[in-house]
MIDOVEX-644629 format. One record per residue (C-alpha): z, x, y. Coordinates in steps of 0.25 Angstrom, whole numbers, plus 2048, in hexadecimal, padded with zeros to 3 digits. Layout:
residues N
ZXY;...
end
This chain:
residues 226
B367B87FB;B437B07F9;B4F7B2800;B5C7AE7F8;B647B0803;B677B2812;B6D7C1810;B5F7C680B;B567C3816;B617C2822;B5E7D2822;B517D1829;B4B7C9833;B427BD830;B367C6837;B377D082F;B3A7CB824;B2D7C3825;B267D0828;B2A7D781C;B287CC812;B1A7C9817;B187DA816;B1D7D9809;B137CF804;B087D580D;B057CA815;AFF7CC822;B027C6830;AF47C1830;AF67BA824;B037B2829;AFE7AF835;AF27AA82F;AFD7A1823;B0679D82F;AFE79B83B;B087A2841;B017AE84C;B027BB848;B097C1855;B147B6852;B157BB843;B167C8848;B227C4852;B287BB844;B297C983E;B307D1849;B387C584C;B367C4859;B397B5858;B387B2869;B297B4867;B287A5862;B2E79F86F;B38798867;B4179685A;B3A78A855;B2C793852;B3279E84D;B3A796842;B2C78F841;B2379D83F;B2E7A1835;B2D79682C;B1E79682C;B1F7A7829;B297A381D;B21798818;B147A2817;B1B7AD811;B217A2807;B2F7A780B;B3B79C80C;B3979981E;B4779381D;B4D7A181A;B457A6825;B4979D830;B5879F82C;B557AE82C;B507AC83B;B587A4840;B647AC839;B5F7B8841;B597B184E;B657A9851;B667AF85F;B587AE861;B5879F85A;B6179B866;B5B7A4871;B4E79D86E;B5478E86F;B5D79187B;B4F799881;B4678C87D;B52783884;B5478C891;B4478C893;B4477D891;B4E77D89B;B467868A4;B3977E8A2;B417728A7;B477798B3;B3977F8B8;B327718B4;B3E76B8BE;B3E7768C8;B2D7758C9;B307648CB;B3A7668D5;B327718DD;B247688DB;B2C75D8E1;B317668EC;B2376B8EF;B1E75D8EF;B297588F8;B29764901;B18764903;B1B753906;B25757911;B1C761918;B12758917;B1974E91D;B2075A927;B1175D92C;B0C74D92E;B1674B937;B14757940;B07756942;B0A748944;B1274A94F;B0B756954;AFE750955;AF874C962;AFB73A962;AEE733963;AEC72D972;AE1722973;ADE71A97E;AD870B97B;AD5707988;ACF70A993;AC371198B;AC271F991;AB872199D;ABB7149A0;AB870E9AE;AC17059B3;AC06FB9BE;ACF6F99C2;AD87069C6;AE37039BB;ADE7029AC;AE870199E;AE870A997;AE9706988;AEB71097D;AF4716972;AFB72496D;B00728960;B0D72495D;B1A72B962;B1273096E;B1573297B;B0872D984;B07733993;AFB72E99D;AF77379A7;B0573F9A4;B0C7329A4;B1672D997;B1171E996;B1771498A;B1271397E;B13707972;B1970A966;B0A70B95F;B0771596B;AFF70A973;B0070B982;AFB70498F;AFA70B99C;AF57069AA;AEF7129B0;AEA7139C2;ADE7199C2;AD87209CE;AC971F9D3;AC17279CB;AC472C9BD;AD372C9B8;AD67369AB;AE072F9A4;AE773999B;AEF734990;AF873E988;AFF73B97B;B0A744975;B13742969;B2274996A;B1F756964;B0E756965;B0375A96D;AFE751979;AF2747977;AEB746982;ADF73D986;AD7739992;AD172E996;AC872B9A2;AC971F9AB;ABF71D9B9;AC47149C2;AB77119CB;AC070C9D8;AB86FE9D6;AAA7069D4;AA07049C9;A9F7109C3;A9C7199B7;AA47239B0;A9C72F9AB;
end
């Protein structure tokens, strides 16, 4: 079919007009699908011009074309007819393929920025938790000399040990000083007899460490310490 010009075919739309040319020459949807490779369902949506099917204005042109072609009808004519008749749509689908770009973009920036905030949020918790168990745990208390039971000779011993860091030491419910690298040295009396020696470490705001260590002072007696 020739179309001498844009009064004859502007009547109808490009759909239908397909519809009825193809019904005219009693060519089935089967067959144009099979001489276009176009789907059927997407043929069947060409011919009631539902053109929003094709998710944009570049396959619909491009399905038109290929349905002219097949029919041996001029696809130029065509396209004009569509875009003639789909100029609102024409515009509705660029301006819809732009604004989703644009939305693809905001949720692609919105999940970076959230993923960072996560990542940044679960670093500072993290960081947040270390340091209160930190300063909540008990600090170590460590005696380096004398070895416990120990049985001295003389009725004064040192006392050489060392406490976690930012610790407060008491012996026998005394404050004593302690290094900056939590070492200390004590000269401690003893009575005759066992002494218990308790030795308690606290930090500002955790528990108390406690430890005892046993020293016998034998008065000047050999003895043994069971």
């Amino acid at each position: 079919m020739n179309f001498q010009t844009k009064e004859i075919y502007a009547a109808e739309l490009v759909g239908t007009k397909f519809k009825k040319i193809r019904e005219e020459r009693r060519v089935s949807l089967d067959d144009v699908s099979s001489g276009t490779k176009i789907q059927k369902k997407y043929l069947i949506a060409l011919e009631e011009n539902q053109f929003a099917v094709f998710g944009g204005d570049i396959y619909a042109q491009n399905f038109i074309k290929s349905y002219a072609r097949f029919l041996n009808l001029p696809h130029r004519d065509f396209l004009e007819l569509y875009k003639d008749n789909n100029a609102g749509a024409f515009k509705g689908s660029k301006a819809g393929e732009i604004k989703s770009a644009k939305s693809r973009l905001i949720f692609s920036h919105k999940f970076f920025r959230n993923f960072v905030l996560v990542l940044v949020g679960a670093a500072l918790l993290g960081y947040i938790g270390f340091e209160i168990k930190r300063v909540l745990t008990p600090p170590l208390v460590s005696v380096i000399s004398p070895p416990n039971d120990y049985i001295s000779a003389v009725p004064r011993v040192e006392l050489l040990g060392k406490v976690g860091n930012g610790a407060k030491l008491k012996i026998n419910g005394q404050e004593v000083f302690t290094e900056e690298d939590g070492s200390f040295q004590e000269n401690l009396d003893l009575g005759s007899g066992l002494n218990v020696i308790k030795l308690g470490a606290q930090k500002k705001y955790g528990e108390e460490k406690v430890v005892y260590w046993r020293i016998f002072w034998s008065g000047g007696e050999k003895v043994s310490l069971r």
